[in-house]
MINU-118235 format. One record per atom (N, C-alpha, C): x, y, z; residue number from 1. Coordinates in steps of 0.2 Angstrom, whole numbers. Example, Ala and Ser with C-alpha at 12.3 -4.5 7.8 and 13.67 -1.06 7.14 Angstrom:
<dolos>
DOLO    px    py    pz seq
DOLO    66   -28    39   1
DOLO    62   -22    39   1
DOLO    66   -16    39   1
DOLO    64   -11    35   2
DOLO    68    -5    36   2
DOLO    64     0    39   2
</dolos>
This chain:
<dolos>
DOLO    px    py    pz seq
DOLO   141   422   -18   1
DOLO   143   426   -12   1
DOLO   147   432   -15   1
DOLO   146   438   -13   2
DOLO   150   444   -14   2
DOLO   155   445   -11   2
DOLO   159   450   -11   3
DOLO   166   453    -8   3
DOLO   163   455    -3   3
DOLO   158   459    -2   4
DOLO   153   465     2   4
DOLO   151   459     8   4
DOLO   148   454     6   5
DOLO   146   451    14   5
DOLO   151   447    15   5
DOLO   157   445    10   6
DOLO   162   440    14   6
DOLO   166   445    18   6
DOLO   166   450    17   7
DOLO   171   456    23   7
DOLO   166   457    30   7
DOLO   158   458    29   8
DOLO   154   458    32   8
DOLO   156   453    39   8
DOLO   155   447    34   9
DOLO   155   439    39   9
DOLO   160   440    43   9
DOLO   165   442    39  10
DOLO   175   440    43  10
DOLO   173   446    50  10
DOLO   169   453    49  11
DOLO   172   456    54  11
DOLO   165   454    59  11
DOLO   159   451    57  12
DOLO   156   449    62  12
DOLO   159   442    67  12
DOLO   161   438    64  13
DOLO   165   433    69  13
DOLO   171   437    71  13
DOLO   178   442    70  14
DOLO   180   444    74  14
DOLO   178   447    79  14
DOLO   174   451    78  15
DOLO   171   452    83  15
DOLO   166   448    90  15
DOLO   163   444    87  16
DOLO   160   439    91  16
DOLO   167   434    96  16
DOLO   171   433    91  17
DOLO   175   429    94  17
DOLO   181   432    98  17
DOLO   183   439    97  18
DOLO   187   444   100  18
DOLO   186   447   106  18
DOLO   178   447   105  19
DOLO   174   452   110  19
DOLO   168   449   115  19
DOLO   166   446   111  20
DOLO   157   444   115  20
DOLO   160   437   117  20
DOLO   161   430   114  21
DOLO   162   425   117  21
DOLO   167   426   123  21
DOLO   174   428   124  22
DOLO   178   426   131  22
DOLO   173   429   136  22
DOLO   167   432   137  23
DOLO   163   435   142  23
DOLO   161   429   143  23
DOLO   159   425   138  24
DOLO   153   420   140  24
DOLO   156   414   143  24
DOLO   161   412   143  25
DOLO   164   406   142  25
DOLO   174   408   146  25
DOLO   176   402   151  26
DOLO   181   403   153  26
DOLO   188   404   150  26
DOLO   193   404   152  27
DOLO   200   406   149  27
DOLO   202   399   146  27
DOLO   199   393   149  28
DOLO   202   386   145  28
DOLO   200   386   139  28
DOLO   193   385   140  29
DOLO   189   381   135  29
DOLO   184   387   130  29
DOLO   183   386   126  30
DOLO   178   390   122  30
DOLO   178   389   115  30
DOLO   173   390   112  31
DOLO   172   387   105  31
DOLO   177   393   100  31
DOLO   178   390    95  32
DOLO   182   391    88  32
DOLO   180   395    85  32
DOLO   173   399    83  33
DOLO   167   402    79  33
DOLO   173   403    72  33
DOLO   178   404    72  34
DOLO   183   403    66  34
DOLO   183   398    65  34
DOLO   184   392    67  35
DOLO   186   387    64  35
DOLO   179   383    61  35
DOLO   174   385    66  36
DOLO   168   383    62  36
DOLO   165   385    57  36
DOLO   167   393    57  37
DOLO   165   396    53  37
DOLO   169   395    44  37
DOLO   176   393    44  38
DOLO   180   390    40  38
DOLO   176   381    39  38
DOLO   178   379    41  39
DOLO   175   371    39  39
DOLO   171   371    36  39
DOLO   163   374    37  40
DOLO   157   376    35  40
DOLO   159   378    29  40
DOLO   161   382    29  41
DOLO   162   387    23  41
DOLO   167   384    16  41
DOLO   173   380    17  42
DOLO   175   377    15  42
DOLO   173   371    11  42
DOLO   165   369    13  43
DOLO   160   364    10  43
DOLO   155   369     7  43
DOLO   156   376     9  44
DOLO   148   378     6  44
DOLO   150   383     0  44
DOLO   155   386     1  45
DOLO   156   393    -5  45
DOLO   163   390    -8  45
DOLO   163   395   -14  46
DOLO   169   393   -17  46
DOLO   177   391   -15  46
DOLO   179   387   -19  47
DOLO   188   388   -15  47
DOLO   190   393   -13  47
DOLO   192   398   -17  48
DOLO   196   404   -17  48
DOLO   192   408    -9  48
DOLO   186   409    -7  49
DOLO   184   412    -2  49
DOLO   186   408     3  49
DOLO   185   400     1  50
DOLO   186   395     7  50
DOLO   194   397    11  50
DOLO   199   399     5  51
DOLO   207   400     8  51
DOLO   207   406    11  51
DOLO   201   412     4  52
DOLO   202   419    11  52
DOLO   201   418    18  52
DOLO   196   415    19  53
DOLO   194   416    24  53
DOLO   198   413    31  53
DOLO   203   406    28  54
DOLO   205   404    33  54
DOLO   212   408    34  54
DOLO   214   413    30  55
DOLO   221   416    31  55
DOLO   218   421    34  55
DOLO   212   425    34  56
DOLO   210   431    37  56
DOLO   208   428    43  56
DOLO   206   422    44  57
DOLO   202   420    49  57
DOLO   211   419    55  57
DOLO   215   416    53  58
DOLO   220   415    53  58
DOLO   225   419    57  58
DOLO   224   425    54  59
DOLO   228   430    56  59
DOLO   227   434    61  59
DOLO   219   434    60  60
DOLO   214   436    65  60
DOLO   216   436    73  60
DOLO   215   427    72  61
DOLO   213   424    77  61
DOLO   221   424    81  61
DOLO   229   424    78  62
DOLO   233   423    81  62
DOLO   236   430    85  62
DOLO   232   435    80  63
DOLO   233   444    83  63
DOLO   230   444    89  63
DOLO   222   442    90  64
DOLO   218   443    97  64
DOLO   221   438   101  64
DOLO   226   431   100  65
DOLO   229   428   105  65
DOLO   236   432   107  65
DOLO   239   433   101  66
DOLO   245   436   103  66
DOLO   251   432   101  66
DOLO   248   429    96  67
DOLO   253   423    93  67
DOLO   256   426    89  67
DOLO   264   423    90  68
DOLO   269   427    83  68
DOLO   269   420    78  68
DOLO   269   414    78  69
DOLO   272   409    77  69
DOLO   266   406    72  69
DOLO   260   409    70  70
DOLO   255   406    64  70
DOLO   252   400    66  70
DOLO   252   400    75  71
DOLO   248   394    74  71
DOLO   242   393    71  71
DOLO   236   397    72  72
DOLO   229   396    68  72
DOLO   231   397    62  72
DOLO   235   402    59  73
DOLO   236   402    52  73
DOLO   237   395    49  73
DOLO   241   394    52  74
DOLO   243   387    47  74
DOLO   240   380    46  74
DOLO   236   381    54  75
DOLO   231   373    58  75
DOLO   226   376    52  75
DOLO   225   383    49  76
DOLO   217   385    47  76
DOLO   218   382    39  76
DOLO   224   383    38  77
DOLO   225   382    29  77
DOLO   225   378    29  77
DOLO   229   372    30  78
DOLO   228   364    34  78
DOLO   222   359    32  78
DOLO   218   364    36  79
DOLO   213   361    37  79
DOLO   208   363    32  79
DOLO   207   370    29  80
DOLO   203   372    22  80
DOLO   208   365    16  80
DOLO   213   366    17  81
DOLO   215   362    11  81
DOLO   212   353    12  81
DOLO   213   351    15  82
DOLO   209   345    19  82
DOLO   201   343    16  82
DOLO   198   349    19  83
DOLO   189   349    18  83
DOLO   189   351     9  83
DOLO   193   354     7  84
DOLO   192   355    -2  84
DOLO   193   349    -5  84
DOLO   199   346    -3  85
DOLO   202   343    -8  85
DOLO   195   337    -7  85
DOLO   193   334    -1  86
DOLO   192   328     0  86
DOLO   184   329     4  86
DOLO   183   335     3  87
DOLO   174   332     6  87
DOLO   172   337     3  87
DOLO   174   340    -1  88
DOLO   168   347    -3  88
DOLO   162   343   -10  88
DOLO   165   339   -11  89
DOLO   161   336   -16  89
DOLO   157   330   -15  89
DOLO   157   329    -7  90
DOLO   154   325    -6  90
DOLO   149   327     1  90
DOLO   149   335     3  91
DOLO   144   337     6  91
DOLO   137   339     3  91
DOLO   133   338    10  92
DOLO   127   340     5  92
DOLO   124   345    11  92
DOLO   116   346    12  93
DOLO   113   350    16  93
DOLO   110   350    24  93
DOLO   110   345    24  94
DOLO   110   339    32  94
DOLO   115   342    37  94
DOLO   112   345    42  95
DOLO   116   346    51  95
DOLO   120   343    50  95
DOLO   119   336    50  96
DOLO   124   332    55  96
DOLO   129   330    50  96
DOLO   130   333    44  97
DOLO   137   333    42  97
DOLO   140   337    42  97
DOLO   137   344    44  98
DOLO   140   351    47  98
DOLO   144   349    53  98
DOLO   141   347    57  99
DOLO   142   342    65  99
DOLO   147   339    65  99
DOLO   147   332    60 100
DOLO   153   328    61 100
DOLO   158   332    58 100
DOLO   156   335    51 101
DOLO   162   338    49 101
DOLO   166   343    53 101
DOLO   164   348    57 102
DOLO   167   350    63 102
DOLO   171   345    67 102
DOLO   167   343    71 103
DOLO   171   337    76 103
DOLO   177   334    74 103
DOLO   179   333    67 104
DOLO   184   330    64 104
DOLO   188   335    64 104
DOLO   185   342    59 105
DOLO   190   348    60 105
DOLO   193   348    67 105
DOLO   190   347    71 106
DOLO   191   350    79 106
DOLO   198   347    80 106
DOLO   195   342    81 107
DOLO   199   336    80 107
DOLO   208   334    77 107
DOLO   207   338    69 108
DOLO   213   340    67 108
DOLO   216   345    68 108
DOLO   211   351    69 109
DOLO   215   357    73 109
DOLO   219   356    79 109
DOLO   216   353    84 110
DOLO   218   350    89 110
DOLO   226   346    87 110
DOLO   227   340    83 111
DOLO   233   338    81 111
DOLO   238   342    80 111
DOLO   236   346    75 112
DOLO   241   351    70 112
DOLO   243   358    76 112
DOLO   238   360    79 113
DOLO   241   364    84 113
DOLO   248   360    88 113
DOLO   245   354    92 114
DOLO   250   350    96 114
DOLO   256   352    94 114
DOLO   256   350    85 115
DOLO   262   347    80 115
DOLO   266   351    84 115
DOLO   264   356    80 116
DOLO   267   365    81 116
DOLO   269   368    85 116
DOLO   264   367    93 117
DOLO   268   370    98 117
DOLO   276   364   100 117
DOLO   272   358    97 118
DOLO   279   350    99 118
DOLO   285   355    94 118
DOLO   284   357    89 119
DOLO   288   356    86 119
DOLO   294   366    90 119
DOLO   289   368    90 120
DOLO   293   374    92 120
DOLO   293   376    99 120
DOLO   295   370   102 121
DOLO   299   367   108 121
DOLO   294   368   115 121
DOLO   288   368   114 122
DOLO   283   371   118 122
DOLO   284   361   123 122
DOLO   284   360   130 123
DOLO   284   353   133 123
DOLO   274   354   131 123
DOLO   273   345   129 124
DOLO   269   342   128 124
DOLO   268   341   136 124
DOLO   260   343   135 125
DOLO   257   341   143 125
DOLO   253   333   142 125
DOLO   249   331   149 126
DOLO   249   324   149 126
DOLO   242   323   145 126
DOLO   240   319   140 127
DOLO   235   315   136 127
DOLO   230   317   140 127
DOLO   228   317   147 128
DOLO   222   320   152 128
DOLO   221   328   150 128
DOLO   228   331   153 129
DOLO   225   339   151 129
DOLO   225   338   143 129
DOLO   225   337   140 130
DOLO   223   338   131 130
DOLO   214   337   131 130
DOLO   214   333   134 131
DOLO   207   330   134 131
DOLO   202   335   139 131
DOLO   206   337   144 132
DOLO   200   342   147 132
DOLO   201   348   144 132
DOLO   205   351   139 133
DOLO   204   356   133 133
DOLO   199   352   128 133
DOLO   202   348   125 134
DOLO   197   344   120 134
DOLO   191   344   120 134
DOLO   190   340   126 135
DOLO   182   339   125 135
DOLO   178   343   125 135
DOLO   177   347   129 136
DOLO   174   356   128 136
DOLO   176   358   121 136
DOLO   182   359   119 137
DOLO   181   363   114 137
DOLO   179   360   108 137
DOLO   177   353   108 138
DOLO   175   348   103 138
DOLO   168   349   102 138
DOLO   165   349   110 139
DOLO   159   350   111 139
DOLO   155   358   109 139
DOLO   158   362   112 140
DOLO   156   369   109 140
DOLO   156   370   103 140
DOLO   162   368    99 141
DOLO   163   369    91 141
DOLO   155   365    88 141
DOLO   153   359    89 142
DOLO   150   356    89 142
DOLO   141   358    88 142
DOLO   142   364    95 143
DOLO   133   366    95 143
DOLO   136   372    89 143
DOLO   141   377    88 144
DOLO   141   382    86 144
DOLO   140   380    76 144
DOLO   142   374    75 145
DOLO   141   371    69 145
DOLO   133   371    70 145
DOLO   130   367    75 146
DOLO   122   367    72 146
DOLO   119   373    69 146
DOLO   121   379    75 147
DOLO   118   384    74 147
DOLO   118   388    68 147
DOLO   123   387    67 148
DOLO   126   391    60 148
DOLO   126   387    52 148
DOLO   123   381    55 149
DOLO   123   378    46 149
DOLO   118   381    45 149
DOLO   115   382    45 150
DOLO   107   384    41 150
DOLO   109   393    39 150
DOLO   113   396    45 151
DOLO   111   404    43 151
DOLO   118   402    36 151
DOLO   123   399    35 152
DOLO   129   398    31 152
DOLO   126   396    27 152
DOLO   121   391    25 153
DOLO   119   389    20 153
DOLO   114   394    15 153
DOLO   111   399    20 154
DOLO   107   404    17 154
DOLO   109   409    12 154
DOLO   118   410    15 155
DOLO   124   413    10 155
DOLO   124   410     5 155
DOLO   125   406     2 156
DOLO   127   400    -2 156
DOLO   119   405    -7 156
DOLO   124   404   -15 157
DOLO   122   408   -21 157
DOLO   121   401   -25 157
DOLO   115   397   -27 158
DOLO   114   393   -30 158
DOLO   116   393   -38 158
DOLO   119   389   -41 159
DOLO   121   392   -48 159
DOLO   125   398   -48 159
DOLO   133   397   -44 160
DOLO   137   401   -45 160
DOLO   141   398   -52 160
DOLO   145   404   -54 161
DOLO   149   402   -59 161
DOLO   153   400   -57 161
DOLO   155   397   -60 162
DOLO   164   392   -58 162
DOLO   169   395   -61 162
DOLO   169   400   -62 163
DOLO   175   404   -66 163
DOLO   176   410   -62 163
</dolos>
């Protein structure tokens, strides 16, 4: 993978996710196209691109929220460090580990946020509302992994050099 399409990719998701998704989908709930995009990518291309992406993806995503406090920055790096250390060597080509592998991300991005807003004094709401965010955006993140394993896989440069 080049410099030229990974710059390409980052301004195609923010823009999808900046601009075209809140059209389609409510103020609560709506899929992650960064986080999925990151996860994926984090099992498909090199380390080094896997952390660009989740600090740009990162920065991104807190700027179009309005967040001063890095929560996607830090839930993204978190979670790139997670899928490197501990699944990148054991992914293969199959959907449904792009799928589950999401749902997990989802999953821990969900936690690591909590962490965060708990930790910088934000009141924790009831186990119910977490769950009527959650499941939606568990489930959306979910179809946008299917969609997108096969076009992210097509990126993917067979016989890259490891140096």
């Amino acid at each position: 993978m080049n410099k030229e399409l990974l710059i390409g990719l980052c301004i195609f998701f923010s823009i999808l996710q900046g601009s075209v998704i809140p059209f389609f989908f409510d103020g609560i709930s709506q899929p992650d196209l960064w986080l999925v995009f990151i996860i994926i990518s984090a099992m498909v291309f090199p380390v080094k691109y896997a952390y660009v992406l989740s600090i740009v993806g990162g920065l991104v995503q807190d700027l179009i929220i309005g967040n001063f406090f890095g929560l996607h920055l830090l839930a993204y790096i978190v979670i790139t460090f997670i899928f490197v250390k501990f699944v990148k060597g054991k992914y293969n080509r199959n959907w449904y580990v792009s799928v589950i592998s999401v749902i997990v991300g989802s999953l821990a991005f969900m936690g690591i946020s909590t962490l965060i807003m708990w930790i910088a004094g934000v009141p924790l709401v009831s186990f119910l509302y977490l769950l009527y965010i959650g499941v939606p955006f568990i489930g959306y993140n979910a179809v946008c992994a299917f969609l997108l394993h096969r076009p992210l896989w097509y990126f993917k440069i067979e016989g890259e050099s490891r140096w």
